[in-house]
C-alpha positions as CSV (number, residue, x, y, z in Angstrom):
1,X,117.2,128.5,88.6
2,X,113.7,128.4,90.5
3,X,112.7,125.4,92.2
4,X,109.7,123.8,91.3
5,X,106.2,124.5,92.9
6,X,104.2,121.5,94.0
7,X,101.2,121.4,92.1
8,X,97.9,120.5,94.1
9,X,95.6,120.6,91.1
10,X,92.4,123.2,90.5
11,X,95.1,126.6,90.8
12,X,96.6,125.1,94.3
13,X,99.8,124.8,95.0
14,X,102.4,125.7,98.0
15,X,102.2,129.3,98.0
16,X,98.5,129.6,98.1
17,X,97.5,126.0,99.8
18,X,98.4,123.7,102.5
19,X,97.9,119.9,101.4
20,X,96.6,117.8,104.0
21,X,97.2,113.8,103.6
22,X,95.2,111.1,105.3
23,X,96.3,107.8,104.5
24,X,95.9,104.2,106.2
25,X,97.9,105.1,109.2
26,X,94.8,107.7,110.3
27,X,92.1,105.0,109.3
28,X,94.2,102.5,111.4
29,X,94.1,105.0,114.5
30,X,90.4,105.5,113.6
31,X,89.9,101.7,114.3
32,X,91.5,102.0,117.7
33,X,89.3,104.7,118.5
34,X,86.4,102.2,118.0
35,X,88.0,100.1,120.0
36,X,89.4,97.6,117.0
37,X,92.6,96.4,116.6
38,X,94.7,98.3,114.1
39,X,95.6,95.5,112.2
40,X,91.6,94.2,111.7
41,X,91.6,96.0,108.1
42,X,94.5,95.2,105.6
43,X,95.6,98.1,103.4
44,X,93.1,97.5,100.8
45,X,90.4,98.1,103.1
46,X,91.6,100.9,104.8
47,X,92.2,102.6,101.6
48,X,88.2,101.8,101.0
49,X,87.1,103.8,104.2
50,X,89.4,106.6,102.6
51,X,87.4,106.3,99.6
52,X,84.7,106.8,100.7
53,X,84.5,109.5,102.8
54,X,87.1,111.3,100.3
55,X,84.5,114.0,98.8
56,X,83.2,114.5,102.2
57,X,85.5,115.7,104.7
58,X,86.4,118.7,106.5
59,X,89.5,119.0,109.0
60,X,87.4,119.4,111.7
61,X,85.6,116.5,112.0
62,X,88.2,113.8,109.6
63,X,88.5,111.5,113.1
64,X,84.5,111.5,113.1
65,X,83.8,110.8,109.5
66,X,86.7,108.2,109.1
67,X,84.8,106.3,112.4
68,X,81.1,106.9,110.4
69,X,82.9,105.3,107.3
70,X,84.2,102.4,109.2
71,X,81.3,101.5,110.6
72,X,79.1,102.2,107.6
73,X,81.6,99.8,105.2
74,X,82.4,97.2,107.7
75,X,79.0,97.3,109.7
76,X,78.8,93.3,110.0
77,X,82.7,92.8,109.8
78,X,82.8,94.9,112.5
79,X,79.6,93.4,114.2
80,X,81.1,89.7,113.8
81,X,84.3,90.5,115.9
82,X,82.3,92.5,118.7
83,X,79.9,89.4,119.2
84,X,83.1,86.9,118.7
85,X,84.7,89.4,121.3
86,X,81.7,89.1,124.2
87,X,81.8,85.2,123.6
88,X,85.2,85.5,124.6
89,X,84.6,87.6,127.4
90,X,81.6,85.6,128.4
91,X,83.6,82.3,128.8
């Protein structure tokens, strides 16, 4: 009896592909990066920067496009902690 191939969908699957899996965890280290604490999106956010960079990533440059997408979807999120962050720092 055969063991089952995983299926990646469109003719892929493990003896013709590699799968690679971002998930929360990269967007999380993606924050850090930017200087962010990992904990300033909850899951349902993070899993909106994976959205939307889903149809347009390459391996090369995922770190890159995950910071672009954070910035982009969280541009005054982002903006209101930095400025809350240099009022701290200011005091």
């Amino acid at each position: 009896m055969s063991e089952e191939k995983l299926n990646y969908g469109y003719g892929n699957n493990e003896t013709n592909s590699i799968a690679i899996v971002w998930n929360i965890d990269d967007v999380r280290q993606a924050l850090g990066d930017l200087d962010l604490p990992i904990d300033f999106l909850d899951n349902n956010e993070c899993m909106q920067v994976l959205y939307s960079v889903e149809d347009d990533v390459t391996l090369d440059f995922f770190d890159e496009h995950i910071c672009d997408a954070l910035e982009e979807v969280f541009e005054e999120k982002i903006s209101d902690y930095r400025n809350k962050q240099k009022e701290v720092g200011s005091e």
